[in-house]
C-alpha positions in Angstrom: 0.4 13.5 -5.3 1.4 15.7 -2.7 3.6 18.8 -3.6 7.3 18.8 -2.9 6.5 21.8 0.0 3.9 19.1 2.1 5.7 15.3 1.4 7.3 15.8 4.9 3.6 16.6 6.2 1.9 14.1 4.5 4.8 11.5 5.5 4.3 12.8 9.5 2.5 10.7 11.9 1.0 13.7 12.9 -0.9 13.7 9.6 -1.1 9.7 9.2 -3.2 10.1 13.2 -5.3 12.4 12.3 -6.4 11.6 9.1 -7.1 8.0 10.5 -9.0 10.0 13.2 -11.1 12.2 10.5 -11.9 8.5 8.5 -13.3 7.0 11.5 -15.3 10.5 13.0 -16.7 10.3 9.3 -17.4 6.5 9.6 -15.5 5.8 6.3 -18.3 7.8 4.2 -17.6 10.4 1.3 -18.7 13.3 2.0 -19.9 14.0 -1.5 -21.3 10.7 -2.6 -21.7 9.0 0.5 -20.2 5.8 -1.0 -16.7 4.4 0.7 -14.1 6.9 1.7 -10.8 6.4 1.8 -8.9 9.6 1.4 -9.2 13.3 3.6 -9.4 16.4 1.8 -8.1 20.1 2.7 -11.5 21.9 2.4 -8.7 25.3 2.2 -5.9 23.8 0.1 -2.3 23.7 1.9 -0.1 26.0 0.6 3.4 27.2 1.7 2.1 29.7 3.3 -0.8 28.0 5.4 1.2 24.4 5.5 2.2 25.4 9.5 -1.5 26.8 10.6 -2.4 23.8 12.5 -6.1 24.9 12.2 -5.8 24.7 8.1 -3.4 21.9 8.2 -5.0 19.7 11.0 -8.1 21.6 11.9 -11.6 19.3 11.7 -13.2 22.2 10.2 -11.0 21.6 7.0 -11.4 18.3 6.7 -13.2 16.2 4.9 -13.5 12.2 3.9 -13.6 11.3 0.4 -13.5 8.3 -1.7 -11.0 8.6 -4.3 -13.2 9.5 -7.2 -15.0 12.7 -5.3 -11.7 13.6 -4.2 -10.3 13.6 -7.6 -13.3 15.4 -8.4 -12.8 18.4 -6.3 -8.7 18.4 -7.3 -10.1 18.7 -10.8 -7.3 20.5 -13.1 -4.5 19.4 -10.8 -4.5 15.7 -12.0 -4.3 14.0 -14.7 -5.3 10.7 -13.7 -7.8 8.4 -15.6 -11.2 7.5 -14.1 -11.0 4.7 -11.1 -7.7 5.8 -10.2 -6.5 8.0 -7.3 -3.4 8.7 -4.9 -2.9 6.8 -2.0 -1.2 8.6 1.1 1.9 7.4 -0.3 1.6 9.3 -3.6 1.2 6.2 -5.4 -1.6 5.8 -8.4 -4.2 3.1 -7.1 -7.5 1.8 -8.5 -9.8 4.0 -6.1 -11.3 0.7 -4.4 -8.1 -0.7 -3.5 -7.5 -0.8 0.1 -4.9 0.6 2.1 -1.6 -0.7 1.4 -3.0 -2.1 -1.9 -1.4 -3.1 -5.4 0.5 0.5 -6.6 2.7 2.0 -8.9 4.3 5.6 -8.7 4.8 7.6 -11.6 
């Protein structure tokens, strides 16, 4: 779930384009495991400090498609989520094969 210093980010539709735009440039494939992505991960994690450097923030450099799984993966230690689940963009938990917009629930 995103941290209180990046929900306005994550809610932008600054962010919502391009990581629409990063999904499609990676035709939908995880980068790790090459099976169904459906999230974008900051290669350089966002921080307070680096949230307004568009090249960390926005750059394609940094970004990468996951599916949920990898993703959760490579967040290991900052989630405490069982296996199949993930976040969505909305910072709900989702089985990581439900598709956008899917069945949700926010803790």
């Amino acid at each position: 779930m995103a941290r209180d210093f990046a929900k306005a980010f994550y809610n932008s539709q600054t962010w919502k384009l391009r990581r629409a735009e990063i999904l499609r440039l990676d035709h939908y494939t995880c980068h790790d495991c090459d099976g169904r992505a459906n999230e974008v991960h900051h290669k350089i994690e966002l921080t307070p400090d680096n949230i307004n450097d568009i090249r960390i923030a926005l750059g394609r450099d940094n970004l990468m498609s996951l599916c949920g799984e990898c993703h959760k993966k490579r967040k290991a230690g900052r989630s405490d989520l069982p296996d199949g689940f993930c976040f969505d963009e909305r910072g709900y938990v989702v089985p990581s094969t439900a598709p956008p917009g899917g069945s949700a629930k926010k803790f």
